[in-house]
N, C-alpha and C positions, 0 to 999 in steps of 0.2 A: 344639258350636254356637259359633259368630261371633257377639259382638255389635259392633256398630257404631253409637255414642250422638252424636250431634250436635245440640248447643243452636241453635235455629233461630228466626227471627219476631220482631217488636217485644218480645212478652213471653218470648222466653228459653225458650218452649215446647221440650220436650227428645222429639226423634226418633230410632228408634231402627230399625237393620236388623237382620235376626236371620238370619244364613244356615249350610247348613250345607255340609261339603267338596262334595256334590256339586255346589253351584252353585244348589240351589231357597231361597229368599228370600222372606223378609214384612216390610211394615215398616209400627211401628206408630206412628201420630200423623205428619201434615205440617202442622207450626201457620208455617209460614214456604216462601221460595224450595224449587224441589223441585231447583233446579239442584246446588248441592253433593251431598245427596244421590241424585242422578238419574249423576253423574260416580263416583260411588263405585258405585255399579250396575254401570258401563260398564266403569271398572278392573279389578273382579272377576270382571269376566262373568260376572252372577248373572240369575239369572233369577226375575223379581218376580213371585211368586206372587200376594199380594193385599195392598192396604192395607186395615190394621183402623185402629181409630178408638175410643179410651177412652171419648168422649164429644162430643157436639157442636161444641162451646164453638169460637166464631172460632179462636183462636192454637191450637188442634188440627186445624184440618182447613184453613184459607187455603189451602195447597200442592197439596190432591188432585189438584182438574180437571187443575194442569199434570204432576204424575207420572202420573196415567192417561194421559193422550193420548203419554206421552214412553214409556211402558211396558206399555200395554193390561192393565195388571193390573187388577181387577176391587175396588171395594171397598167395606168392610164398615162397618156402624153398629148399634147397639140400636137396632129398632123403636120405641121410648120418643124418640129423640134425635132419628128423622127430620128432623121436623118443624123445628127449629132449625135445621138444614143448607138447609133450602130457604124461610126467611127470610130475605133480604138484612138488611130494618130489625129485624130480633131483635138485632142484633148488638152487646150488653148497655151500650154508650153508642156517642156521636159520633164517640173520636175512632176507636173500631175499626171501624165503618160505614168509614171511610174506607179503609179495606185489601179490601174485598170489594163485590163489583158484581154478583154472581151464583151461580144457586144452586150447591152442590156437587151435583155427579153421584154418588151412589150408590145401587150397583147391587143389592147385599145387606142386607137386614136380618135382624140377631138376636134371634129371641123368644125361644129358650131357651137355658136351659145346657146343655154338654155338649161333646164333644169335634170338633174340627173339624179337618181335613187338606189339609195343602199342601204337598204333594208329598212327603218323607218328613220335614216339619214337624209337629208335631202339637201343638194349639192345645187347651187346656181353658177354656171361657169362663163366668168367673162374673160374676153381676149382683153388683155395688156402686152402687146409688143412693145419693144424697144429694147429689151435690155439682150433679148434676142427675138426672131424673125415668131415664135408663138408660143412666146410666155402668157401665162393664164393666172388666172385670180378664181379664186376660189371663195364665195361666200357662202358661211354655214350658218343661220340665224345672226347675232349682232355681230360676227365674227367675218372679217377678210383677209385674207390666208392668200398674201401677194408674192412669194418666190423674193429676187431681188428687184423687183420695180418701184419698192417703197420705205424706204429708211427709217429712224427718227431722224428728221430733221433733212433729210436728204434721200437719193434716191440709188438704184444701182450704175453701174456704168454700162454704157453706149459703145465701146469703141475694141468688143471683140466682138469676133464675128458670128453674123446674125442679129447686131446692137444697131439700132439706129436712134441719133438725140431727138429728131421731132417726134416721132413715135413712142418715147418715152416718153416726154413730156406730155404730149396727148393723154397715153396711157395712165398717167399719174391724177391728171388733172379729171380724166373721167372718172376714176377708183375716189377720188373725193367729190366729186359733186355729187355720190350717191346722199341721198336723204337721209340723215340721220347721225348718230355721233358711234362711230363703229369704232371696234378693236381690231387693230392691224397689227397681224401675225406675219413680220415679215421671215427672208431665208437666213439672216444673220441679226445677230445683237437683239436689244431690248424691243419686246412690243411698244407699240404708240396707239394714238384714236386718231380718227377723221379732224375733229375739230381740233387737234395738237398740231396735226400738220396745214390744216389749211392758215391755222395763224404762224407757224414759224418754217413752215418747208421752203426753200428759195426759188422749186422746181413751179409752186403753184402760179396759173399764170404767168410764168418765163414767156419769153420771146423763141420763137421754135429758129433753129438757124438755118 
């Protein structure tokens, strides 16, 4: 599998393509311009299965509308997160109001877990709440592709809305007790692995409040 990670958006939001040799392609989180990554499509001659989406949040999803119209890929959100994607004034202060004028277009939503396919991509989708009401994890072979519910060293914040602290820490603590020593693709800053954070995360086993 291909990845392809490019920091995008006022907030540094981190977008990521995931392709494999034959050419079929997902990518997940557009928190900025979809132009860099829409040129990176075009060079590969990939062919864009679908845009998934961690979570609602402005600086993950601003770029949709323009990679859908530029790639007719279809895409995807937690049924939970709808609803913020189709709030202009949600848009958690002022000055990010300023970056969006319109709803996002999405086409699917996800009410459960379980495995999803894209072409011979294959997507396992776990719910992680807390950092909002249906933030999702996305595992693609050794890879977990967690939106903001898992940092180096830390996790996202709880305290906009849709963020709950025991829910996150649940969330956190289930995404490492998976089996194995995975690469975590978080929605900002440097990736990490399972066993990085279960020795230095402060959130692992926390006391939920």
């Amino acid at each position: 599998m291909n990845i392809f990670k490019k920091n995008v958006g006022v907030y540094g939001s981190n977008s990521y393509i995931i392709s494999n040799d034959a050419g079929d392609a997902i990518i997940i989180d557009v928190g900025g311009s979809a132009d860099d990554l829409y040129a990176y499509i075009k060079e590969h001659n990939l062919n864009l299965k679908a845009i998934l989406l961690t979570h609602g949040h402005f600086d993950h999803v601003l770029g949709v509308n323009a990679l859908r119209e530029l790639t007719g890929a279809p895409s995807y959100i937690s049924k939970d997160d709808l609803e913020m994607t189709q709030k202009t004034d949600f848009m958690l202060n002022e000055k990010m109001r300023n970056y969006i004028d319109e709803p996002i277009n999405i086409d699917h939503t996800i009410d459960e877990e379980g495995t999803l396919k894209f072409g011979d991509i294959e997507v396992n989708v776990i719910k992680t709440p807390g950092h909002t009401k249906g933030g999702l994890t996305y595992q693609i072979e050794d890879g977990l592709y967690v939106g903001d519910t898992i940092f180096f060293h830390s996790v996202g914040r709880s305290d906009l809305y849709g963020g709950n602290e025991a829910e996150l820490i649940d969330s956190v603590n289930r995404v490492l007790a998976l089996e194995g020593n995975y690469t975590i693709y978080p929605g900002h800053s440097m990736n990490t692995t399972s066993d990085e954070e279960r020795a230095n995360n402060p959130y692992v086993n926390a006391k939920r409040s």
